[in-house]
N, CA, C, O and CB atoms as a CASP TS submission, in Angstrom:
PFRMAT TS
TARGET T0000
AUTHOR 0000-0000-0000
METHOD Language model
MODEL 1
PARENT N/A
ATOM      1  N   UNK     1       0.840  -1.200   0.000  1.00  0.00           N
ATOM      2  CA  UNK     1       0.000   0.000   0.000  1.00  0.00           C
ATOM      3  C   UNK     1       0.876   1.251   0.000  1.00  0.00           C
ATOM      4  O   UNK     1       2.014   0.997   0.394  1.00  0.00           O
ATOM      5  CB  UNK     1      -0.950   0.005   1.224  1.00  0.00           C
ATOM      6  N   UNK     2       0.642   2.721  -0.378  1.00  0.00           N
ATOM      7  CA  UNK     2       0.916   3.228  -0.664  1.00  0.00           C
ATOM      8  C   UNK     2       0.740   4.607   0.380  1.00  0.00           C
ATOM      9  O   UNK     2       1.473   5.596   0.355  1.00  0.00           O
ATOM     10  CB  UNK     2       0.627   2.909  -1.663  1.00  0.00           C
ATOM     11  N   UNK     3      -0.159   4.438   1.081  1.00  0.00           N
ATOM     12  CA  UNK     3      -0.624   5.133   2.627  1.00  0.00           C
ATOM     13  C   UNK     3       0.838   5.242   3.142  1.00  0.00           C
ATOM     14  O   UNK     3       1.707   4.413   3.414  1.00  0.00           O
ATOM     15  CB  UNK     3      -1.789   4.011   3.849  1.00  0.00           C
ATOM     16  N   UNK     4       0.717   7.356   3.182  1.00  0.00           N
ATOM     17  CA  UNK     4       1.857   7.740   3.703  1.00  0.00           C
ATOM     18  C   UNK     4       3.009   8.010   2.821  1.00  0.00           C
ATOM     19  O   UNK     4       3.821   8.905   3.054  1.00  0.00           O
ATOM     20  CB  UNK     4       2.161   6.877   4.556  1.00  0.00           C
ATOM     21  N   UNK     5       3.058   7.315   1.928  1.00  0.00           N
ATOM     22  CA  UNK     5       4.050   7.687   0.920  1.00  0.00           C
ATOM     23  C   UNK     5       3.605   8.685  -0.084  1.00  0.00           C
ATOM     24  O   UNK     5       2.595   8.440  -0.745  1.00  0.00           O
ATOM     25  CB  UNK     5       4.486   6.516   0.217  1.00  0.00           C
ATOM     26  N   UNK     6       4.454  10.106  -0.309  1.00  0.00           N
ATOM     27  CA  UNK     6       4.353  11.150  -1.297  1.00  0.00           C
ATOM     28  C   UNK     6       4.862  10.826  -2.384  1.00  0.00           C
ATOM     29  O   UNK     6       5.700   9.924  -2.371  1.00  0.00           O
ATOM     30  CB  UNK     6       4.869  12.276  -0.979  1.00  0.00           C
ATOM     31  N   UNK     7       4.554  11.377  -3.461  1.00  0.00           N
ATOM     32  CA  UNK     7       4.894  11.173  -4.924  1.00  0.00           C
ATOM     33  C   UNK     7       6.530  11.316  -5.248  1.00  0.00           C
ATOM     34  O   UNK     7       7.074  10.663  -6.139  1.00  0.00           O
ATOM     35  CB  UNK     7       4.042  12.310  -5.802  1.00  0.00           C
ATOM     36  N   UNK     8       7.441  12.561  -4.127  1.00  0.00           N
ATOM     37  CA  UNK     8       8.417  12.052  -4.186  1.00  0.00           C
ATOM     38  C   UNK     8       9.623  11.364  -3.532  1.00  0.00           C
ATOM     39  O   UNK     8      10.825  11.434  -3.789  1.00  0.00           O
ATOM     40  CB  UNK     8       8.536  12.548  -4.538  1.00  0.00           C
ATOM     41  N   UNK     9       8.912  10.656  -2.581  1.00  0.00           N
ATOM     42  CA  UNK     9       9.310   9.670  -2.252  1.00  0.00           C
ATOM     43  C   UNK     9       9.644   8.198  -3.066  1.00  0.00           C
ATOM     44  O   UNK     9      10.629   7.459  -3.072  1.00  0.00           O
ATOM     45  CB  UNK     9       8.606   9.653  -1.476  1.00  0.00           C
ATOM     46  N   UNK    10       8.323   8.158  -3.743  1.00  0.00           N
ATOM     47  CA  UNK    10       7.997   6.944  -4.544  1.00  0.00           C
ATOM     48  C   UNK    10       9.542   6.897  -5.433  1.00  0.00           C
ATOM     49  O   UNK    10      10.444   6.059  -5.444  1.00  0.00           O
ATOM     50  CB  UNK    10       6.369   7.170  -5.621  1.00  0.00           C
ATOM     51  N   UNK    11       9.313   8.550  -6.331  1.00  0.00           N
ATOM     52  CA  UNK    11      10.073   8.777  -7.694  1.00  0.00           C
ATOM     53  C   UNK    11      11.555   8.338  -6.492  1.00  0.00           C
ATOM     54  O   UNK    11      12.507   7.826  -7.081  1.00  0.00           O
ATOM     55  CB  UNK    11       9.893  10.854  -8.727  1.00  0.00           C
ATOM     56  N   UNK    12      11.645   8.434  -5.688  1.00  0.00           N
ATOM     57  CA  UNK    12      13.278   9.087  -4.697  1.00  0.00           C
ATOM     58  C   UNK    12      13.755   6.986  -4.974  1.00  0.00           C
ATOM     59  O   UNK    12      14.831   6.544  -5.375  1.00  0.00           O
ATOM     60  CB  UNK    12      12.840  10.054  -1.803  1.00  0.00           C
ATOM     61  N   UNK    13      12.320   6.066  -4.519  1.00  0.00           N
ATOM     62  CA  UNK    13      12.624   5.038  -4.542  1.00  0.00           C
ATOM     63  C   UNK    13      12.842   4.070  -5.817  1.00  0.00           C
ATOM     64  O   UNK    13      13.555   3.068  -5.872  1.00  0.00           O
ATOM     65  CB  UNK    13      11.928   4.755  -3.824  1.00  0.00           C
ATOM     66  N   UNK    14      12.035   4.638  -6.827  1.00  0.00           N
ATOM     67  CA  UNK    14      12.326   3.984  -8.155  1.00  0.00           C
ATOM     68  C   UNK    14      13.536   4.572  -8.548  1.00  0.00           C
ATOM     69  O   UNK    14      13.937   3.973  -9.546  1.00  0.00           O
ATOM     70  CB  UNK    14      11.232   4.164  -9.257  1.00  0.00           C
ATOM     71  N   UNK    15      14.356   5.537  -8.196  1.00  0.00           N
ATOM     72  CA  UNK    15      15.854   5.765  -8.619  1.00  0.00           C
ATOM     73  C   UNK    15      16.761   5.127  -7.901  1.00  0.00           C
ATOM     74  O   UNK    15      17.884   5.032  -8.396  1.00  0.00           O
ATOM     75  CB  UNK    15      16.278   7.090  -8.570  1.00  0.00           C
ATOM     76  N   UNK    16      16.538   4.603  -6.725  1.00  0.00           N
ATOM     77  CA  UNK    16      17.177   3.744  -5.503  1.00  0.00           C
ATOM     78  C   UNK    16      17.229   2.600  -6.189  1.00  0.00           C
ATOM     79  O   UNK    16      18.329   2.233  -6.605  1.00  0.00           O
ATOM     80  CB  UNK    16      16.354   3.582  -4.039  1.00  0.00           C
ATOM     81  N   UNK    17      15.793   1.629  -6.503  1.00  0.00           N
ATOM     82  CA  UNK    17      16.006   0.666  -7.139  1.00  0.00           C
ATOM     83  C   UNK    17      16.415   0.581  -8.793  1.00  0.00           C
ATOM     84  O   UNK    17      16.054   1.498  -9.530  1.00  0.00           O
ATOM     85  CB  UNK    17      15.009   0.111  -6.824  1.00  0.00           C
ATOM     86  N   UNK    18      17.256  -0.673  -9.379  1.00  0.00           N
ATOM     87  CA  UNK    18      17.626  -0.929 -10.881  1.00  0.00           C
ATOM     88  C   UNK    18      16.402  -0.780 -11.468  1.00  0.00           C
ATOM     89  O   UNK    18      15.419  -1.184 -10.847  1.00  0.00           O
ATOM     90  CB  UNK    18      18.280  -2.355 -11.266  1.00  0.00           C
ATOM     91  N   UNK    19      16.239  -0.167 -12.783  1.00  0.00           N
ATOM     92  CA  UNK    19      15.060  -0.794 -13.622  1.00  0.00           C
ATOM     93  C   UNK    19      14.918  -2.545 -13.302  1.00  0.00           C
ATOM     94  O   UNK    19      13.734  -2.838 -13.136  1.00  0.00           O
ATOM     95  CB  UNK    19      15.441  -0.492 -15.422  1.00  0.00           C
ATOM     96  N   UNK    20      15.480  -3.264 -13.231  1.00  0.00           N
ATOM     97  CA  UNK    20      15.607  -4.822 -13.789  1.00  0.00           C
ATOM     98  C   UNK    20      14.852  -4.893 -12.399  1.00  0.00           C
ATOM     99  O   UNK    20      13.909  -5.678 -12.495  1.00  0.00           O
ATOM    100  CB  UNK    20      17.373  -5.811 -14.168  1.00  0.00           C
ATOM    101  N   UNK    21      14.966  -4.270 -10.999  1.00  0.00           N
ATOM    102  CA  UNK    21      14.438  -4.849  -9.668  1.00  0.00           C
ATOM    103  C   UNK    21      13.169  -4.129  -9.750  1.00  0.00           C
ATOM    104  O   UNK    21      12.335  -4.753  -9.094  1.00  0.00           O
ATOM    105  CB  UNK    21      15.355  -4.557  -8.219  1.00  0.00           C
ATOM    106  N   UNK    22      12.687  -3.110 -10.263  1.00  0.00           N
ATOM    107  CA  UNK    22      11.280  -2.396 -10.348  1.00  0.00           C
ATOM    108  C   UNK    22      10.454  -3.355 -11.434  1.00  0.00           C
ATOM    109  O   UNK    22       9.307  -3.721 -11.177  1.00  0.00           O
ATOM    110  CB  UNK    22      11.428  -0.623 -10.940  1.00  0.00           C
ATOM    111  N   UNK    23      11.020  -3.672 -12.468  1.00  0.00           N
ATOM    112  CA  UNK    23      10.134  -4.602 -13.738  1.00  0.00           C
ATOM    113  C   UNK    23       9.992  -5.945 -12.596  1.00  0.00           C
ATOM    114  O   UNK    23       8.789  -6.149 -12.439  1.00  0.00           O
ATOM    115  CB  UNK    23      11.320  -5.097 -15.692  1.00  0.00           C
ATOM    116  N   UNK    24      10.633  -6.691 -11.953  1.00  0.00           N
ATOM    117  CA  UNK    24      10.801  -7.815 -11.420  1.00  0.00           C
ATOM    118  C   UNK    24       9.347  -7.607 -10.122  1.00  0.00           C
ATOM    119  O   UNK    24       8.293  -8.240 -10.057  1.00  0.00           O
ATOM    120  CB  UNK    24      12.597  -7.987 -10.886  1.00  0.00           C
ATOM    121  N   UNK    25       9.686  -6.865  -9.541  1.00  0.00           N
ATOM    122  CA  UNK    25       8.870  -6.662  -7.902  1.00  0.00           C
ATOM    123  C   UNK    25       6.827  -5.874  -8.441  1.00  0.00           C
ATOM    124  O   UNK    25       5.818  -5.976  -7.744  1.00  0.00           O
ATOM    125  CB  UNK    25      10.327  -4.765  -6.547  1.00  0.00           C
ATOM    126  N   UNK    26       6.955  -5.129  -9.966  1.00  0.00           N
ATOM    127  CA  UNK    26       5.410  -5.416 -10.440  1.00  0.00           C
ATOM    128  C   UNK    26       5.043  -6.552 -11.289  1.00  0.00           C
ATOM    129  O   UNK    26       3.915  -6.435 -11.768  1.00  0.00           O
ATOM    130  CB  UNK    26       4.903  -4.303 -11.212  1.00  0.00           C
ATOM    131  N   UNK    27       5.853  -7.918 -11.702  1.00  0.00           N
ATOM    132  CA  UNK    27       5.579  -8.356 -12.023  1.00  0.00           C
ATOM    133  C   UNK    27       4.752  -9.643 -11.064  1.00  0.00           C
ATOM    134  O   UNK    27       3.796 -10.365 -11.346  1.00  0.00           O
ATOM    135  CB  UNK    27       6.355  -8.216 -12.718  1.00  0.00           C
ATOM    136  N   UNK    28       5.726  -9.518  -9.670  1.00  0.00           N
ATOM    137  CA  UNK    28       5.423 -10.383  -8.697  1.00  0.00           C
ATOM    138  C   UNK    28       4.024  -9.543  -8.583  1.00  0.00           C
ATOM    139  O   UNK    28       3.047 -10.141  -9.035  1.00  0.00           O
ATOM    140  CB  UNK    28       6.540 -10.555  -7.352  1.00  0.00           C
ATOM    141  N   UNK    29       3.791  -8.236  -8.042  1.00  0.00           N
ATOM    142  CA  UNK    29       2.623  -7.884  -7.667  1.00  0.00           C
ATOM    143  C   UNK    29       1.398  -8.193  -8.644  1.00  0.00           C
ATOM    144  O   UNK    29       0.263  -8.040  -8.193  1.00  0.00           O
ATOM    145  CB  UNK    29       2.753  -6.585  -7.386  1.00  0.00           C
ATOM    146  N   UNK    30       1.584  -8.644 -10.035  1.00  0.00           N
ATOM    147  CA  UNK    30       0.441  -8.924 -10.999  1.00  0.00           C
ATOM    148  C   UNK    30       0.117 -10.032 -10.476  1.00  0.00           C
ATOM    149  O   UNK    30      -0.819 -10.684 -10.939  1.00  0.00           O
ATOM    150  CB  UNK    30       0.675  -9.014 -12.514  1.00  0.00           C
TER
END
């Protein structure tokens, strides 16, 4: 869930993680 987290936080964490670990961790969530 997403409760509590701001928009740039999110963006702060998709630059933290690789593309290859962000494609991987929504694929688990599908």
């Amino acid at each position: 869930e997403l409760n509590g987290i701001t928009a740039t936080e999110t963006l702060i964490a998709f630059n933290t993680f690789s593309r290859h670990d962000l494609e991987h961790m929504f694929s688990i969530g599908e």
